[in-house]
N, C-alpha and C positions, 0 to 999 in steps of 0.2 A: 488603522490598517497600515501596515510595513510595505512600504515601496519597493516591489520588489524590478523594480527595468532597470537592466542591462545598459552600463556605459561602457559602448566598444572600446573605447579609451583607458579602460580601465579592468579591463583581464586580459589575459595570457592569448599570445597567439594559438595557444590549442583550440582554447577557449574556443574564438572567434571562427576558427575553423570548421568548427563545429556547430557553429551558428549559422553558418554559410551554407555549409554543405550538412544539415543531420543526417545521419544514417539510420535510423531509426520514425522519422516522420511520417505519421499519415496525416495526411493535410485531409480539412473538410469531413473528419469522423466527427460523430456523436457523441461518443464515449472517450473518456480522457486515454483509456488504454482499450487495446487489443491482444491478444493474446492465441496461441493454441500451446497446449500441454499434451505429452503422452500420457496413456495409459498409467503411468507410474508415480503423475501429477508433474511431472519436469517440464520447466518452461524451453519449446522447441524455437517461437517465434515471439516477440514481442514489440510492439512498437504503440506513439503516441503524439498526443494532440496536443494544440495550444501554440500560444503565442511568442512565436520566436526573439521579442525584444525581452521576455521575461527570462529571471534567472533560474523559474521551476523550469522550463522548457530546457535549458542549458542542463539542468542537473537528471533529467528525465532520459535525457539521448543517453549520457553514460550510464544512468542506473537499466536501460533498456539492455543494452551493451553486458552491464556486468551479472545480469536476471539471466541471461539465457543457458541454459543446462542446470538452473539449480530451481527446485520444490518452493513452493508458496512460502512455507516456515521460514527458510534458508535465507529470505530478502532481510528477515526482521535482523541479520548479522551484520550488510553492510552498514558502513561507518560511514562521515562525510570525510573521514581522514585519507578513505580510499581514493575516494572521489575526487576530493580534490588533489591529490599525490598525482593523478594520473593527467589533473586538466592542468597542472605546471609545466610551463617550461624548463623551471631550473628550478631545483630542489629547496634555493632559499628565500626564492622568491613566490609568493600569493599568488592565486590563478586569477582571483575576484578580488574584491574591495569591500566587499560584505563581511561581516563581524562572523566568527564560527558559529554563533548560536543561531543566528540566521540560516546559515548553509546549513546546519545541523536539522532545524526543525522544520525548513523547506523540505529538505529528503525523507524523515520522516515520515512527513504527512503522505508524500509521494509513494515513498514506500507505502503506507496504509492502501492507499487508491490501488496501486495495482496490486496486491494482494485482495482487497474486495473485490477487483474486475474479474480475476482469477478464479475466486469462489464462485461470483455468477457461475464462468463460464464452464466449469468444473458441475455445478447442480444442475445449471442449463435449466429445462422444463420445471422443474421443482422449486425452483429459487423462487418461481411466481407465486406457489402455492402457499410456500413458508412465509413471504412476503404477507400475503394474504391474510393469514390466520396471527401473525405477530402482531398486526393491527389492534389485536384485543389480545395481548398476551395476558394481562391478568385471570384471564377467562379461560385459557387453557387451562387443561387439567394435569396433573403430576405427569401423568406420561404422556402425553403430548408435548411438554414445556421439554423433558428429554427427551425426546425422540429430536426434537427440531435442532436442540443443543448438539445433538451427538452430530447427526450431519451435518451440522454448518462447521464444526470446529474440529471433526475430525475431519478434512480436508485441509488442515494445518498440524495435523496427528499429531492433535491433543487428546489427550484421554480424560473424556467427561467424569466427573466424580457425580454432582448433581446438579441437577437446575430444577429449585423450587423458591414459590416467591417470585423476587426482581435479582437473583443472585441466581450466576452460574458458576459453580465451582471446578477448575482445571488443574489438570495434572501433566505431568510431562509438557508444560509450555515450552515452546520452540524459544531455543537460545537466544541470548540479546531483547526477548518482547517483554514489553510493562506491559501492568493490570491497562493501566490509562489506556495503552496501545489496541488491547481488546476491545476496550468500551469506544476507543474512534471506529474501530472499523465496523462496530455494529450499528456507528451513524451513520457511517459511508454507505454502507448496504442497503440501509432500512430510509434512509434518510432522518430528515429532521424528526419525525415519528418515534424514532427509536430512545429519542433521548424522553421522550414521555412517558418513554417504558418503563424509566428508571432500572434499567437491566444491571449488573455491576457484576462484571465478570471477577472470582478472585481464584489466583494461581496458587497450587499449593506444592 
């Protein structure tokens, strides 16, 4: 397991500013993120939870920050390149002391979490149901296996080709996301369960 705490001593005074003061914190939630979307699916509010010594906590303020007015798909574009540009001081100097590949696949996953919290909260009452019946995906029937596909992933307006078997096949996937990237968020969602699904989303 990769050590992910924060040595104040060692990032940017943005950084630490930001540690101090997040703008984006809800202390004592449940849920790692919060969220409300319009009608159109655009994130209007967002914010989130966790532990302020940690460097996902430090990178979740500004991903909350830079989620607000754009669509579920749209997150899968930020870079950590963004990210971290913005928690510098000075342009040639590191915000963190963490190796890119770290800050890279810390936001990633980050990215995933709030893109499933989104989906919840986007299916809302239905998310239970689908929850429910994926329990035994192999048991579902061809249309039912799409039907569930289509809802859970066009709310990232993708366009279902098919989902038969442990394979869903996607079209029009939203810019910047890997196969890999579908298949975490269908753990995130479903939890540990989903990887028993052996589900494997593939983009075409």
């Amino acid at each position: 397991m990769i050590n992910l705490k924060i040595n104040p001593a060692k990032i940017s005074q943005r950084s630490r500013n930001i540690l101090e003061a997040p703008a984006f914190f809800w202390p004592n939630s449940m849920q790692k993120f919060n969220l409300e979307m319009d009608s159109g699916d655009k994130i209007l509010t967002v914010f989130h939870s966790g532990n302020p010594a940690d460097l996902e906590f430090l990178l979740e303020d500004v991903l909350c920050l830079f989620a607000k007015n754009k669509r579920l798909g749209d997150l899968f574009k930020l870079n950590i390149r963004e990210i971290e540009n913005f928690l510098r001081d000075e342009n040639h100097l590191p915000a963190t002391d963490f190796s890119h590949e770290i800050l890279e696949s810390t936001l990633k996953s980050s990215i995933i979490s709030l893109v499933a919290c989104g989906i919840k909260t986007k299916l809302s009452a239905r998310i239970s149901v689908l929850l429910a019946e994926l329990e035994s995906w192999s048991e579902l029937s061809l249309v039912e296996k799409n039907r569930w596909a289509q809802e859970l992933f066009g709310v990232l307006s993708c366009q279902l080709i098919l989902s038969e078997g442990t394979h869903i096949t996607l079209a029009e996937v939203p810019a910047g996301v890997e196969e890999r990237q579908l298949e975490e968020l269908l753990i995130e969602i479903f939890g540990e369960g989903a990887k028993q699904l052996s589900v494997k989303v593939v983009a075409v």
